[in-house]
VOLUMRO-536580 format. One record per residue: residue number from 1; residue in three letters; chain; x, y, z of N, C-alpha, C in turn. Coordinates in steps of 0.05 Angstrom, whole numbers, padded with zeros to 5 digits. Layout:
BEGIN
+-----+-----+---+--------+--------+--------+--------+--------+--------+--------+--------+--------+
!   k !   r ! c !    n_u !    n_v !    n_w !   ca_u !   ca_v !   ca_w !    c_u !    c_v !    c_w !
+-----+-----+---+--------+--------+--------+--------+--------+--------+--------+--------+--------+
! NUM ! Ala ! A !      X !      Y !      Z !      X !      Y !      Z !      X !      Y !      Z !
...
+-----+-----+---+--------+--------+--------+--------+--------+--------+--------+--------+--------+
//
This chain:
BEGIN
+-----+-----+---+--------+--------+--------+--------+--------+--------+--------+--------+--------+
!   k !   r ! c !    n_u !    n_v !    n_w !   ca_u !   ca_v !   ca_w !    c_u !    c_v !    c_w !
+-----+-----+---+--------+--------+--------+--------+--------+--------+--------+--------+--------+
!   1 ! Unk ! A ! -00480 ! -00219 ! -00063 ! -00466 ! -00227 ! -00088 ! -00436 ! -00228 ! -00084 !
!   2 ! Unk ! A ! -00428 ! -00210 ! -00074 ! -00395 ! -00207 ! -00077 ! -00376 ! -00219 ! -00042 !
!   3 ! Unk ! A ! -00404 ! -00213 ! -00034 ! -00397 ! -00229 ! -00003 ! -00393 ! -00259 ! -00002 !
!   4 ! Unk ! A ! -00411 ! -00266 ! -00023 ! -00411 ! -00300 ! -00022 ! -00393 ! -00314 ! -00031 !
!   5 ! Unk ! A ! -00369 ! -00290 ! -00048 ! -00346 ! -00304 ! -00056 ! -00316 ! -00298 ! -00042 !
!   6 ! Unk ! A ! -00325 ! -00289 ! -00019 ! -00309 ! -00280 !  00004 ! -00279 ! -00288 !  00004 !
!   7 ! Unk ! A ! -00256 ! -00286 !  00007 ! -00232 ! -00311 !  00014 ! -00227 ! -00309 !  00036 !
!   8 ! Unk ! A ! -00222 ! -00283 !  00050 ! -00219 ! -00283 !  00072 ! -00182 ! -00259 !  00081 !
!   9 ! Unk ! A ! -00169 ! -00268 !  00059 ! -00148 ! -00252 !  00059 ! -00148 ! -00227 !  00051 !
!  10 ! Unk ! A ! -00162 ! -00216 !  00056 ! -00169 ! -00184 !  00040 ! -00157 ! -00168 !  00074 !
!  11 ! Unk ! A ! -00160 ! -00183 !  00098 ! -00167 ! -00161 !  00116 ! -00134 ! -00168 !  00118 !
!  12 ! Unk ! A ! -00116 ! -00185 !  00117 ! -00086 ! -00171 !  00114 ! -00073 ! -00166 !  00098 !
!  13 ! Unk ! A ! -00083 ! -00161 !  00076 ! -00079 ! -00159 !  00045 ! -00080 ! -00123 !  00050 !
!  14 ! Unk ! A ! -00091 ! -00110 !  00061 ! -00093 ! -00077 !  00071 ! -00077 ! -00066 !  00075 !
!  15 ! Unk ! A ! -00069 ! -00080 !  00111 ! -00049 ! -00067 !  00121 ! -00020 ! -00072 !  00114 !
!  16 ! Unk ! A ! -00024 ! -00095 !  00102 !  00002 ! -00094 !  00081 !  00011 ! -00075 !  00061 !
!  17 ! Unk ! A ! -00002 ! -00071 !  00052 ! -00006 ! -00057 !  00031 ! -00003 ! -00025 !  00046 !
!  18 ! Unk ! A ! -00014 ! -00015 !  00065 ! -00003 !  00009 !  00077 !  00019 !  00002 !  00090 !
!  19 ! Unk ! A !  00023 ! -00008 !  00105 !  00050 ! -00011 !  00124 !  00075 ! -00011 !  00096 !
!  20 ! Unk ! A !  00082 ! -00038 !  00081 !  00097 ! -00032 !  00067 !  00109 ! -00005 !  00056 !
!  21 ! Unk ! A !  00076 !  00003 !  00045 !  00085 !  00033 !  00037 !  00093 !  00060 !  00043 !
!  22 ! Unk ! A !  00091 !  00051 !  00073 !  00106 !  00069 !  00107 !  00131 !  00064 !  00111 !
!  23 ! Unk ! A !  00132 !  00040 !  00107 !  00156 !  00038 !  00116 !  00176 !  00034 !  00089 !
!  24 ! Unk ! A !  00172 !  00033 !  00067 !  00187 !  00035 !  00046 !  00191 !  00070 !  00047 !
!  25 ! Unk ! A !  00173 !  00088 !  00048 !  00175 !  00120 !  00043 !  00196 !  00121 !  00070 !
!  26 ! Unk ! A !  00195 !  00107 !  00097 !  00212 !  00125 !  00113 !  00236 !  00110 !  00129 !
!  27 ! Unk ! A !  00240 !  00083 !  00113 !  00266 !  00074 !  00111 !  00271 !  00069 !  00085 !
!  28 ! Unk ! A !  00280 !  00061 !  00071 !  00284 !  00057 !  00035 !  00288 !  00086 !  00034 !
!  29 ! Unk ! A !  00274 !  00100 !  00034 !  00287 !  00125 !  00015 !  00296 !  00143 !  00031 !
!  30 ! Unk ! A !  00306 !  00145 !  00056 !  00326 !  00157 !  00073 !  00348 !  00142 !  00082 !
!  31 ! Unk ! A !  00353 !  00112 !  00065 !  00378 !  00102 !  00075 !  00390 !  00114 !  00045 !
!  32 ! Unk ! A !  00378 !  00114 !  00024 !  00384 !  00115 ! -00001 !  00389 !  00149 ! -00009 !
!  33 ! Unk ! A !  00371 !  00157 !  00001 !  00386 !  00186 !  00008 !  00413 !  00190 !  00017 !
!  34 ! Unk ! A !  00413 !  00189 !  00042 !  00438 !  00176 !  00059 !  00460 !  00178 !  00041 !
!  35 ! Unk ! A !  00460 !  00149 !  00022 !  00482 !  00141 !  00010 !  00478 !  00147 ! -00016 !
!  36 ! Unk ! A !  00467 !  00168 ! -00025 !  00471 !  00183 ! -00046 !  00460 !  00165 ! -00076 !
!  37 ! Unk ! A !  00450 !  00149 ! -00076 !  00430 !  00139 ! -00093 !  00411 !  00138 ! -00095 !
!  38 ! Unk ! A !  00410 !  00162 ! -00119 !  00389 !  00179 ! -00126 !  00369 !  00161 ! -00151 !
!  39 ! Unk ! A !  00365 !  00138 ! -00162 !  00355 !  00132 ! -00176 !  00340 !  00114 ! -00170 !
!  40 ! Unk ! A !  00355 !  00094 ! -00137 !  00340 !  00082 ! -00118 !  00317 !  00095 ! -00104 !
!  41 ! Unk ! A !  00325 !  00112 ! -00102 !  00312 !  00129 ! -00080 !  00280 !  00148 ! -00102 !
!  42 ! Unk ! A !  00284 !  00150 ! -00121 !  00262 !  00155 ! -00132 !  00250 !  00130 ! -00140 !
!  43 ! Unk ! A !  00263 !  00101 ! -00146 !  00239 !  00085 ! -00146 !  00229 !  00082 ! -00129 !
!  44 ! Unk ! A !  00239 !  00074 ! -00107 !  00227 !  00071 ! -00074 !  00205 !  00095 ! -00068 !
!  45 ! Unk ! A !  00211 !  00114 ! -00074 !  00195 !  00133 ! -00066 !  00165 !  00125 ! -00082 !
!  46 ! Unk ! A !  00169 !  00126 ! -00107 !  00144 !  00116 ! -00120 !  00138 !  00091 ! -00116 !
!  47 ! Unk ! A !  00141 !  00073 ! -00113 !  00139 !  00044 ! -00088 !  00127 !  00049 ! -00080 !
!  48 ! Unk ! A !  00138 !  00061 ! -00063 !  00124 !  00068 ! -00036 !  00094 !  00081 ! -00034 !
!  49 ! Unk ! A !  00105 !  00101 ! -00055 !  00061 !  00111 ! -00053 !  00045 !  00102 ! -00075 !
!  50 ! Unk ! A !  00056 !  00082 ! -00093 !  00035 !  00055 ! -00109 !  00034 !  00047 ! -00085 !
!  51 ! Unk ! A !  00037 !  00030 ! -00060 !  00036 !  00017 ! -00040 !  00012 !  00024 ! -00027 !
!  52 ! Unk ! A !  00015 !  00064 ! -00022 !  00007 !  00068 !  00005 ! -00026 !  00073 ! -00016 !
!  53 ! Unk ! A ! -00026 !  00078 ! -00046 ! -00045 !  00086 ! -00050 ! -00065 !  00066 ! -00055 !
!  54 ! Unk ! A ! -00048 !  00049 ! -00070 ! -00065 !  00018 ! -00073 ! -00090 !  00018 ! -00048 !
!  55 ! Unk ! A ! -00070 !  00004 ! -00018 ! -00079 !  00004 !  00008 ! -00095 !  00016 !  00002 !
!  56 ! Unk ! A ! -00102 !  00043 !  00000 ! -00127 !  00064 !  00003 ! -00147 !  00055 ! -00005 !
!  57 ! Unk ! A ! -00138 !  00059 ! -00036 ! -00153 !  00040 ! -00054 ! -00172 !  00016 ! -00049 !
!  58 ! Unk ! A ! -00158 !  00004 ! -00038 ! -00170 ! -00021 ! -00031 ! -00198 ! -00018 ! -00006 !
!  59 ! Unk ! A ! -00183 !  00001 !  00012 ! -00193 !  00006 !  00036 ! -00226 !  00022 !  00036 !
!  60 ! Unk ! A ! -00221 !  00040 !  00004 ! -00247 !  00057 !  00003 ! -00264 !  00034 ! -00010 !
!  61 ! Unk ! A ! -00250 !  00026 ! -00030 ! -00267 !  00007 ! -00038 ! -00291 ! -00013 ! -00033 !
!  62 ! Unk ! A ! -00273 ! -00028 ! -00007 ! -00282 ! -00058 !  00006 ! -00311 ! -00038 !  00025 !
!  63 ! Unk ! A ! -00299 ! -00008 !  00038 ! -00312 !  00007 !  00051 ! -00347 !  00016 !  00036 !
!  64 ! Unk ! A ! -00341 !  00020 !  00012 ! -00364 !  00024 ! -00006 ! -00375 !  00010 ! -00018 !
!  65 ! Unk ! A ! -00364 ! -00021 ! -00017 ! -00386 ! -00043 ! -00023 ! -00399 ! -00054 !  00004 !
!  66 ! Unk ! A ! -00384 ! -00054 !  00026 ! -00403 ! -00060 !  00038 ! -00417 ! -00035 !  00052 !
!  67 ! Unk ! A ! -00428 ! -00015 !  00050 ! -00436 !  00006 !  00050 ! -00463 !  00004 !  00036 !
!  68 ! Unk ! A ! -00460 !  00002 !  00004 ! -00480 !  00010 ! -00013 ! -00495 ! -00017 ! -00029 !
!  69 ! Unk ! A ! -00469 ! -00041 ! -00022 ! -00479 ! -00069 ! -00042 ! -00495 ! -00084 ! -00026 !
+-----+-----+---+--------+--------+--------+--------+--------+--------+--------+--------+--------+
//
């Protein structure tokens, strides 16, 4: 059912989704540290792990349909 509507962009739609949110937590919010902007640096930080958690998200997900569906 859910296979047959496949697109195909899901499998770099992931690691996007983690990488971004790696590399937003450990550049973005240590340059912004750095230079003392503190208001940047807490959005980025939360950025960053909507990013890394989404990814997860996505990751257990896709993992437990095709698992159980």
């Amino acid at each position: 059912m859910i296979g047959e509507f496949y697109s195909g962009y899901f499998n770099f739609a992931v690691p996007l989704w983690l990488l971004t949110g790696w590399f937003i937590l450990r550049l973005d919010v240590k340059k912004y540290e750095d230079a003392g902007l503190r208001k940047e640096m807490k959005v980025s930080r939360i950025l960053g792990w909507l990013n890394l958690v989404v990814g997860a998200l996505l990751l257990i997900g896709a993992w437990v349909i095709r698992i159980f569906v």
